[in-house]
Short mmCIF file of the C-alpha atoms (twelve columns), coordinates in Angstrom:
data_MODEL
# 
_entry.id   MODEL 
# 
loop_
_atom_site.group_PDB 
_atom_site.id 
_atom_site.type_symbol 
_atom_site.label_atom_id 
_atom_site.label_alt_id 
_atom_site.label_comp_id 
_atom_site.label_asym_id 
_atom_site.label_seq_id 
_atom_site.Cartn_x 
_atom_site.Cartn_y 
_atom_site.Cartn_z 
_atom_site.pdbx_PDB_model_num 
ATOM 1  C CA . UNK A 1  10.571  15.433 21.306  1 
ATOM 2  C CA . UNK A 2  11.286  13.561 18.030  1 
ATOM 3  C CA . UNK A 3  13.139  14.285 15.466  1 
ATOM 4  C CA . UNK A 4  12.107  16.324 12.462  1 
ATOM 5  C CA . UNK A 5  13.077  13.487 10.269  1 
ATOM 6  C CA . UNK A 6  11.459  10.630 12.273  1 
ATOM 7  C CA . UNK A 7  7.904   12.321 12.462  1 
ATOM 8  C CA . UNK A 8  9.362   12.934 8.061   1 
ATOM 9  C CA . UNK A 9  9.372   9.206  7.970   1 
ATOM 10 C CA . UNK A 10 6.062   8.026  9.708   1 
ATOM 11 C CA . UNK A 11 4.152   10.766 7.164   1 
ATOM 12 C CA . UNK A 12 6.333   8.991  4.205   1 
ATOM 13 C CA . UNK A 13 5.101   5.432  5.767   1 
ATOM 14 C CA . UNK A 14 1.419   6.721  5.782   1 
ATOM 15 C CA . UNK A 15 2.440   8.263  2.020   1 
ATOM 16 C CA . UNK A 16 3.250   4.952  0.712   1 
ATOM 17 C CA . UNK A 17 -0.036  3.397  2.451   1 
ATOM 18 C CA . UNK A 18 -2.386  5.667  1.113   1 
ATOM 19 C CA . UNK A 19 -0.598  5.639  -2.263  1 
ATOM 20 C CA . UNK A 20 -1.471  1.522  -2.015  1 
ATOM 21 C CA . UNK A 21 -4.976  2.114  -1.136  1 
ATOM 22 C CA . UNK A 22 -5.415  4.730  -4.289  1 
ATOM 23 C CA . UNK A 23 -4.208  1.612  -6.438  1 
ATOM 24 C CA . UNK A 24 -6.881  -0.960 -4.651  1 
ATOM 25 C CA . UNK A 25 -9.427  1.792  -5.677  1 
ATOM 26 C CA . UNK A 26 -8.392  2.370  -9.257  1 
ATOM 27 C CA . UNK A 27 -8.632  -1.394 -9.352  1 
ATOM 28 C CA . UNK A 28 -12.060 -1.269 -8.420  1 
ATOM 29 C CA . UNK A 29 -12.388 1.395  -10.564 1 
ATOM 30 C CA . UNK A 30 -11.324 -0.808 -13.337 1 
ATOM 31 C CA . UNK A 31 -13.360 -4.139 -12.111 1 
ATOM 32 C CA . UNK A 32 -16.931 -1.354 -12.508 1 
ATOM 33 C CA . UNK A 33 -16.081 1.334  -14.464 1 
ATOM 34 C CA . UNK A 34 -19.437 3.046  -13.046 1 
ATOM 35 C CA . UNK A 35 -18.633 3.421  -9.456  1 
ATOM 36 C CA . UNK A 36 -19.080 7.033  -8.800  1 
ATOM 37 C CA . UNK A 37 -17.766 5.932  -5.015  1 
ATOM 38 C CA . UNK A 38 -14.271 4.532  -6.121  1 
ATOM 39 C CA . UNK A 39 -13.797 7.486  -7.869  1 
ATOM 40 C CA . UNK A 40 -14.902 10.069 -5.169  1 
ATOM 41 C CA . UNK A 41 -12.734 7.958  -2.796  1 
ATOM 42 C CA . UNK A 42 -9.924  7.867  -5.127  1 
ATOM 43 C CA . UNK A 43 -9.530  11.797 -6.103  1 
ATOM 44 C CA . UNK A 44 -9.721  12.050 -1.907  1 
ATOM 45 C CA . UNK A 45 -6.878  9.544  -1.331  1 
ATOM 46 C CA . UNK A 46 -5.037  11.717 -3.897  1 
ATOM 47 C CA . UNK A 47 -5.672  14.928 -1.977  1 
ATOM 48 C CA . UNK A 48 -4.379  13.067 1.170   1 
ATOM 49 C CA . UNK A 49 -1.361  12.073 -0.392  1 
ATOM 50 C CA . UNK A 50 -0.494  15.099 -2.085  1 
ATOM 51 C CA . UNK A 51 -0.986  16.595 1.785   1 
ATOM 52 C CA . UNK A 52 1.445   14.067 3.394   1 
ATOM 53 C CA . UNK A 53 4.281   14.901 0.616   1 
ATOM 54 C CA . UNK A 54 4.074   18.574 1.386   1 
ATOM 55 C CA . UNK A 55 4.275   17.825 5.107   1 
ATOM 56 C CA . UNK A 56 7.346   14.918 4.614   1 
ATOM 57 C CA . UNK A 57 9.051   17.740 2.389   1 
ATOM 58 C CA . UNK A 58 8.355   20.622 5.113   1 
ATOM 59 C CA . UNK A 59 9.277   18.687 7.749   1 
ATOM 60 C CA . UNK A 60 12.698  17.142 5.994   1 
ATOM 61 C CA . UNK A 61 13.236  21.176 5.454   1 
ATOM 62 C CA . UNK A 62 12.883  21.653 9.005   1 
ATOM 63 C CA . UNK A 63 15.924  21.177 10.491  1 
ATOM 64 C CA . UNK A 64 17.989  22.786 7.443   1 
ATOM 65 C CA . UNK A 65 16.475  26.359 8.506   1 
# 
């Protein structure tokens, strides 16, 4: 099996991508203020990545317990 802090690193990867896609939709958000999708699709990115931090930082506690 892998290592608490390997598995702690592919969630951070997958952090930092979904973090880049919340920019690309704020962009959009920017580019057409009125798009009720972007913004939908942005506060669910945020609840993703909020999700994947708690899991890197349980998972990075892991091995200290």
């Amino acid at each position: 099996m892998e290592s608490y802090d390997v598995l702690a690193d592919e969630i951070s990867s997958l952090e930092h991508r979904v973090a880049d896609a919340i920019f690309d939709t704020v962009r959009a958000q920017l580019r057409s203020p009125n798009d009720v999708e972007s913004k939908d699709l942005e506060k669910r990115l945020a609840k993703v990545r909020r999700s994947l931090l708690k899991a890197e930082a349980l998972l990075r506690g892991a091995e200290e317990g």
